[in-house]
N, C-alpha and C positions, 0 to 999 in steps of 0.2 A: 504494500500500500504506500502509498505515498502524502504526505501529508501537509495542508498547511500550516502556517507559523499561529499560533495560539496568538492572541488577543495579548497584547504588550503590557507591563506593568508600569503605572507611572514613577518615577523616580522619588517624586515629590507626594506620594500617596501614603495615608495615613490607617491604622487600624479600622478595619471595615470595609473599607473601598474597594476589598479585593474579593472581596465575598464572603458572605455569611451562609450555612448549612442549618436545617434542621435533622435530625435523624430521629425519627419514632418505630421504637420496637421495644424488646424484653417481654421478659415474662418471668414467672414462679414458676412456670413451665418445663423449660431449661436450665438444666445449671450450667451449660456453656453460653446463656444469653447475653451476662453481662462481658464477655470476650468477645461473639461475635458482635454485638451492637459498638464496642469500643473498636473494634477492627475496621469497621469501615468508618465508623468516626475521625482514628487517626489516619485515613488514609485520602479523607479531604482534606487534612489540614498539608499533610504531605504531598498532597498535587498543589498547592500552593494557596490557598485559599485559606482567610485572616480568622474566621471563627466557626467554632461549630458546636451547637449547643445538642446535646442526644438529651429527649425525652422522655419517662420510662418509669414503670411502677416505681417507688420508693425503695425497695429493697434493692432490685436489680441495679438501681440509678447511684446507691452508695458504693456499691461494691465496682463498677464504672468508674468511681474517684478513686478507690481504691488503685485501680490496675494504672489510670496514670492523672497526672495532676494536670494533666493540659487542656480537659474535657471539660469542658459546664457541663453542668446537668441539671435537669428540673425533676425532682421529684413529685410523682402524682401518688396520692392515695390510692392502695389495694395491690393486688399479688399480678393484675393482670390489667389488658387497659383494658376500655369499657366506652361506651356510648356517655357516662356521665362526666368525662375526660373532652368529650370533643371541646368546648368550646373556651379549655386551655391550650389544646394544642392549636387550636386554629389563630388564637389573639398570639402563640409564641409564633407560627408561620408568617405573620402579618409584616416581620422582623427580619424574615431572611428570602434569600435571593432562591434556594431552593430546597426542595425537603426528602428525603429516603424515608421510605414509610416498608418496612416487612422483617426485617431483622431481628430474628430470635424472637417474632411478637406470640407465637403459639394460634391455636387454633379452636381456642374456644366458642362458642356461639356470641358472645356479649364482644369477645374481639371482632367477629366478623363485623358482624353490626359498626363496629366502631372504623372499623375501613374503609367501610364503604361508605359512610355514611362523610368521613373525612376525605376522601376521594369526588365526591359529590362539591365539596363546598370549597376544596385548595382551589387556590386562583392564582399557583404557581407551579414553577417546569417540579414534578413528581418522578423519584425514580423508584419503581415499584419490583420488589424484591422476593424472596424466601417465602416463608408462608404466605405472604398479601395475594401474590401470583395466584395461589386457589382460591381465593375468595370474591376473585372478579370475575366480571364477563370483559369480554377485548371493546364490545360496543359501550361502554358505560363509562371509559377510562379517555380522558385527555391533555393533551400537554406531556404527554407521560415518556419515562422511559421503562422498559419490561426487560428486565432481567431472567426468563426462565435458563434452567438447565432441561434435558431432556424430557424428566419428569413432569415440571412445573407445567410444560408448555401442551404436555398431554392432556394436565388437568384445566392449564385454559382453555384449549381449543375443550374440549369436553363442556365446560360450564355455559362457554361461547355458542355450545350447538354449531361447531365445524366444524369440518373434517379435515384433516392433514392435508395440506396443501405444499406446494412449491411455493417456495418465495417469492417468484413474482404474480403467484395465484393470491401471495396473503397481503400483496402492495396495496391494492384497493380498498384492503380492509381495514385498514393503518389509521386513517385519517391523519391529525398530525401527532399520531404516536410515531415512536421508533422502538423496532424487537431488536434486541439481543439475543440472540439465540446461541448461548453456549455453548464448546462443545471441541473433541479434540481428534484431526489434526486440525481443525478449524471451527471460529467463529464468525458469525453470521450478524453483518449491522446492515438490518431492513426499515428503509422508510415509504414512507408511498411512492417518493421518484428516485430513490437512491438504494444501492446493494452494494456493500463492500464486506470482503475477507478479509478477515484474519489468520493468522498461520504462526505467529508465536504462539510458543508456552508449551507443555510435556505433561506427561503423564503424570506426573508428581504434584499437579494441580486441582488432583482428587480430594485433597485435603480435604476438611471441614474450613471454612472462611476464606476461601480464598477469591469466593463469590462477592462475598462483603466487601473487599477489596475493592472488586473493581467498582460496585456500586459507588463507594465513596470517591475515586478518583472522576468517576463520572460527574455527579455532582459536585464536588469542587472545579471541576472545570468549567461548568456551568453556570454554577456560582459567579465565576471568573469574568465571564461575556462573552463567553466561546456558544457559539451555535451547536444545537443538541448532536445533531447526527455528527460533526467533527470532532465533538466530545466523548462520542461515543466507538468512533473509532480510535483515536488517539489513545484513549483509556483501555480499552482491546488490546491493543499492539504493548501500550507501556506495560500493562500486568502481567501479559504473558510474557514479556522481553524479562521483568525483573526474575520468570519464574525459570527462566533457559540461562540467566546467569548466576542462580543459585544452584537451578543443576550441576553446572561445571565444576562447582568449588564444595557441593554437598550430596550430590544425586537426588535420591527422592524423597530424603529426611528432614526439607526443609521447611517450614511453617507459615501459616496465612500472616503470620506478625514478622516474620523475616520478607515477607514482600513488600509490606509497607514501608519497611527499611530502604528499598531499593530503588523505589518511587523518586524521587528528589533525584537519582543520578542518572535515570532514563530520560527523565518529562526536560532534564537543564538542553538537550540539542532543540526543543519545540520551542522554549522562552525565551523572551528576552523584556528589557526596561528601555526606556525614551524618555 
């Protein structure tokens, strides 16, 4: 793939200007919630974008400060989120430039509700993730990015009432979403007028979070003023670029928090300041 030059930083730019995230997930669910929600957390800030605030029951939300101190976090009442949550999360989105909504949120009934029903009412670029992925139809989602892996996209097209389709059978169905479609020795970035591969990254990308990952590089770049589908190829090539250069030096022992690491030395040939 070939790529343009990401959206310049200004020299003279101050905390905020470069982009603000939300990220809403966790659960009592998961005990690996509060990792994966922190994982793509730090891995906006590491595509270069200036805050990122992760949303998330109170318990999951302390143990998040726990694992690193660079995180806000907002604590909501209860083990899970809920429909009685929306309309904190929606006055925190009011705040930022883009939101990840699916990460370690579980799959309870009072969560679905609460997805959709926040899905319904963002009035901002959505990159929609992990559990979220089943709990939608592909017609009711906009602004969005979709993340499935093989699975996820079963159970969307399933929900959707479609049938497996070729990619440029599912362009018309896009409207102005963009599919991610996971997956190895390639991934797949579909929008209504646009298809681009990907072909970084190894089998060692099986991990658990490594999905998160790219979520949050997606959304910080977005954050940033990059146009979605550019972002969303860019963030393809860089995760998988960081996951072929921890193969060389580790094979396939490497970890969804060792990518994030890696981030910052891939995305520096795409930036630059003015």
């Amino acid at each position: 793939m070939t790529f343009p030059k990401l959206k310049p930083r200004k020299r003279t730019s101050h905390k905020g200007q470069n982009g603000r995230v939300l990220v809403v997930g966790g659960s009592i669910d998961y005990v690996g919630a509060p990792t994966f929600v922190s994982t793509a957390a730090l891995a906006v800030l590491r595509s270069g974008a200036d805050l990122v605030t992760v949303v998330a029951p109170e318990k999951v939300a302390w143990a998040i400060n726990c694992l690193s101190p660079d995180l806000i976090t907002r604590k909501l009442p209860g083990k899970w989120l809920t429909p009685r949550h929306l309309a904190a999360i929606l006055k925190l989105a009011e705040q930022v430039d883009a939101v990840v909504v699916g990460n370690g949120i579980g799959m309870r009934p009072a969560t679905r509700s609460l997805v959709r029903l926040l899905l319904k009412h963002l009035h901002k670029p959505v990159i929609i993730d992990a559990d979220a992925l089943r709990m939608i139809r592909l017609q009711d989602v906009g602004n969005a990015v979709l993340l499935p892996h093989g699975g996820e996209f079963t159970a969307l097209l399933r929900n959707s009432r479609l049938e497996r389709k070729t990619p440029r059978q599912l362009q018309p169905l896009l409207k102005d979403n963009v599919l991610v479609l996971k997956g190895h020795p390639q991934t797949l970035i579909i929008s209504r007028t646009r298809i681009a591969t990907n072909t970084t990254g190894n089998a060692g990308m099986t991990h658990g979070g490594t999905g998160d990952v790219l979520a949050g590089i997606i959304a910080g770049l977005i954050a940033q003023g990059n146009d979605v589908f550019t972002s969303c190829k860019t963030a393809a090539y860089v995760n998988g670029k960081a996951a072929d250069r921890l193969y060389r030096r580790m094979g396939f022992g490497y970890l969804a928090s060792d990518l994030v690491k890696e981030i910052p030395f891939i995305l520096r040939k795409f930036q630059r300041q003015v």
